[in-house]
Steps between C-alpha positions, in 0.01 A plus 500: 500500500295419180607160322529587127630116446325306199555165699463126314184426726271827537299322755784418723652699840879473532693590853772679448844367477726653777868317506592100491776312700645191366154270442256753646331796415327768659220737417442888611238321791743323629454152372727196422467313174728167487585529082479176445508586092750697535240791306499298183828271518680798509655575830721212497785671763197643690407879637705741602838379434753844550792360281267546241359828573835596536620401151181683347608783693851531406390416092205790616776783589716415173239505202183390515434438093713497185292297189663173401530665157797726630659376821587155645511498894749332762191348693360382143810312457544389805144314474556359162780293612321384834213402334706312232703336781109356647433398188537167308783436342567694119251729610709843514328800383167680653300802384316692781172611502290575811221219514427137415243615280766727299724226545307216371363728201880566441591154423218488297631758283829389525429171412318604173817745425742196538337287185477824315922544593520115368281567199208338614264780504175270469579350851317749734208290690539379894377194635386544827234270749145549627526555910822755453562875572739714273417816584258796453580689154366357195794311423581355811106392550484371156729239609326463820226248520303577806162517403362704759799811419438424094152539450397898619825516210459244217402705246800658494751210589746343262383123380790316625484100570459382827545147645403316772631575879725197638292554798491118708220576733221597200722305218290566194600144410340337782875373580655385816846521615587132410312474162651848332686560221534854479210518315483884608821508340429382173198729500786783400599346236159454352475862556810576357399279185151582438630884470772402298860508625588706212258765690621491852750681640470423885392291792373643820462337835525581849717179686227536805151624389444838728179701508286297231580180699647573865812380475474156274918366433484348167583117512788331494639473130256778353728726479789313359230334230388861421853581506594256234187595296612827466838465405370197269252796315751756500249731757645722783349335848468788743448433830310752711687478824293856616428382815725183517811699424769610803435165751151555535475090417806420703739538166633776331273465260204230424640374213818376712287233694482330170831586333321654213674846316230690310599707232368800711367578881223723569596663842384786733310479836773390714773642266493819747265366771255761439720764588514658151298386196712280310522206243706340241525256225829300542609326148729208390859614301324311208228772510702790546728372252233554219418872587886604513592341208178598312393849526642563817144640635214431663192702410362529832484614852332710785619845667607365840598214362897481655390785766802520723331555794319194466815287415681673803204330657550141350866470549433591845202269521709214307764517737312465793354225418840319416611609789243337727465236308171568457470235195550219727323658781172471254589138453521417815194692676299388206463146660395668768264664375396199262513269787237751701289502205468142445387462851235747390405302188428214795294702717311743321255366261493756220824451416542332168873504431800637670795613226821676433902579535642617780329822636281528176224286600095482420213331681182406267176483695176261376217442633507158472885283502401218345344639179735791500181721443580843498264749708211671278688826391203741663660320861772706458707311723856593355396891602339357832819309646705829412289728651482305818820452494581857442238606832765253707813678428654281177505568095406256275546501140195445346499253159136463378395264242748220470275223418421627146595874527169584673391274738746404782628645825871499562732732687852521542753476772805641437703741792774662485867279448547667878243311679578305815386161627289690786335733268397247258356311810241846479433507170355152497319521842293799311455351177331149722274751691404691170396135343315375852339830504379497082431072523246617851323727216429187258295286584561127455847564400700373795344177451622487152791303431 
């Protein structure tokens, strides 16, 4: 058989994906992949679960499609009010589409169409950091400030403001833990400011830093400051809970480790586990509140965007999870799995920093731990440990360029909410023979400190 597929990497061979069992995978050769990424934090209930094939099934043999401009669904409804029951409190309504990047450039829109609803139609710009991922469209990467994703794309990107990344390991303060003041914080507001509040319509943030940092929690009180700033400048703070959302941090949602309610949450990955594609953008009554007694409208939206099929998929999802406690489960296994990786950090000496919630966790490597010195970019050591890796029978996300949003080599850690004790005992006995194997390949470096 011929492959016609136009894949991301032209220069790359892929096996082919045969089935997957709770954490593993298997491909048409025969051979078993631990997921310990869960794909892309997205299998959070794992592989192959049947009481959600079952449910896709059933919603399969009934209809299949009906456009959100004409029918409503019993699965759609169903998933509105679980999601709203996850989520903080006030937060009540949701709008499905069927991606974070739809999702994200969704509350973007929305947000822009709320100040037009209050009569503040000048109020359209988003304040987003450096060292964050929004998404691919133009909207959603606009906001994003990865360097390495923006540049092939600038041209054609949106000027919004960007701050700095509350990011403690590289703070771009020169700050330690006991001599901050939020300083990363406050770097919002000067955003905010320096564009004019009059001008600015939303904040964006993800509560843990995924792919542009490998899993970086913001610090204790950021939130709540930025928060505060928000409400203080009349701007919508959205947080991007894409791949935090649905216990992937050992809480409902990310925001809920820090008692914070955003005036929307970004949300998709785990929303149906990767069983359907599916996202949201869950919104405050305040929000809502404008649009219904305002026009009534919003101007916007995507074809599958409510697709029953794929809400059959996250009810079914939803409620597996709740009833497993899966949410908790992440919690708990995550110091496991952080506890493992810190005796890593000990050990192996290209590891910089060890970070994360629950089963969303990242390891940065350097080549040298007291300077923090990231690897030369050419080393290609992010693309190194997960090909290794990969050869040995476990996934690895892969989060390139976290120093500056080109240099530095981080990946991420982050299983499915189903992993056991035993099989996380596997995962990290393959990740410290990947690292001995790439540290026996540079020289000096295991005498490097």
């Amino acid at each position: 058989m011929k492959d016609h597929v136009f894949y991301a990497s032209l220069k790359a061979t892929y096996p082919v994906i045969d089935r997957g069992e709770g954490v593993y995978l298997w491909d048409t050769s025969g051979k078993r992949y631990l997921d310990g990424c869960s794909g892309a934090l997205v299998a959070n209930i794992g592989h192959g679960v049947k009481e959600v094939a079952d449910a896709i099934d059933r919603q399969l043999r009934r209809v299949a499609f009906a456009h959100r401009s004409q029918f409503t669904s019993g699965p759609l409804i169903s998933l509105a009010e679980l999601i709203a029951e996850m989520a903080p409190p006030g937060m009540n309504w949701v709008n499905f589409v069927s991606g974070g990047s739809e999702a994200t450039e969704t509350a973007m829109k929305m947000a822009r169409e709320y100040y037009i609803e209050r009569g503040k139609p000048a109020k359209y710009q988003v304040v987003a950091r450096w060292q964050s991922y929004h998404g691919n469209s133009i909207g959603a990467l606009s906001m994003s400030g990865h360097i390495g994703r923006r540049r092939r794309y600038a041209p054609m990107l949106v000027d919004f403001p960007h701050a700095v990344p509350a990011y403690c390991y590289r703070c771009p303060f020169d700050k330690r833990p006991e001599n901050c003041a939020l300083e990363c914080a406050a770097d919002i507001e000067r955003a905010i400011v320096s564009a004019g509040p009059e001008n600015v319509a939303a904040v964006i943030i993800e509560p843990v830093v995924g792919s542009s940092l490998g899993a970086v929690p913001a610090p204790d009180g950021y939130l709540q400051a930025v928060r505060d700033t928000c409400t203080k400048y009349d701007v919508l703070l959205i947080a991007d809970e894409v791949m935090t959302g649905f216990g992937r941090t050992g809480a409902n949602f990310g925001v809920d480790h820090w008692k914070v309610v955003p005036d929307m949450i970004v949300c998709a990955k785990g929303a149906s586990g990767g069983y359907a594609p599916l996202g949201a953008v869950v919104l405050t009554d305040e929000v809502h509140r404008a649009f219904r007694e305002g026009s009534g409208k919003f101007a916007h939206g995507f074809t599958y965007g409510g697709n029953p099929v794929a809400a059959a998929a996250g009810v079914a999802v939803l409620e597996y999870l709740k009833n497993h406690d899966l949410v908790n489960a992440s919690l708990e296994r995550g110091r496991y799995l952080m506890a493992g990786l810190k005796r890593l950090q000990e050990s192996c000496s290209m590891v910089g920093d060890v970070r994360g919630m629950g089963l969303m966790t990242g390891i940065e490597f350097v080549s040298d731990r007291r300077t923090k010195e990231p690897f030369p970019v050419k080393s290609g050591v992010t693309d190194m440990v997960k090909s290794v890796a990969f050869s040995k029978g476990l996934i690895l996300y892969p989060a390139p360029g976290c120093a500056d949003g080109v240099r530095g080599d981080t990946v991420m850690v982050a299983p499915p909410l189903v992993i056991k004790d035993s099989e996380i005992d596997e995962l990290l006995a393959i990740i410290e023979e990947t690292l001995r194997e790439i540290e026996a390949r540079v020289p000096g470096l295991e005498k490097r400190t």
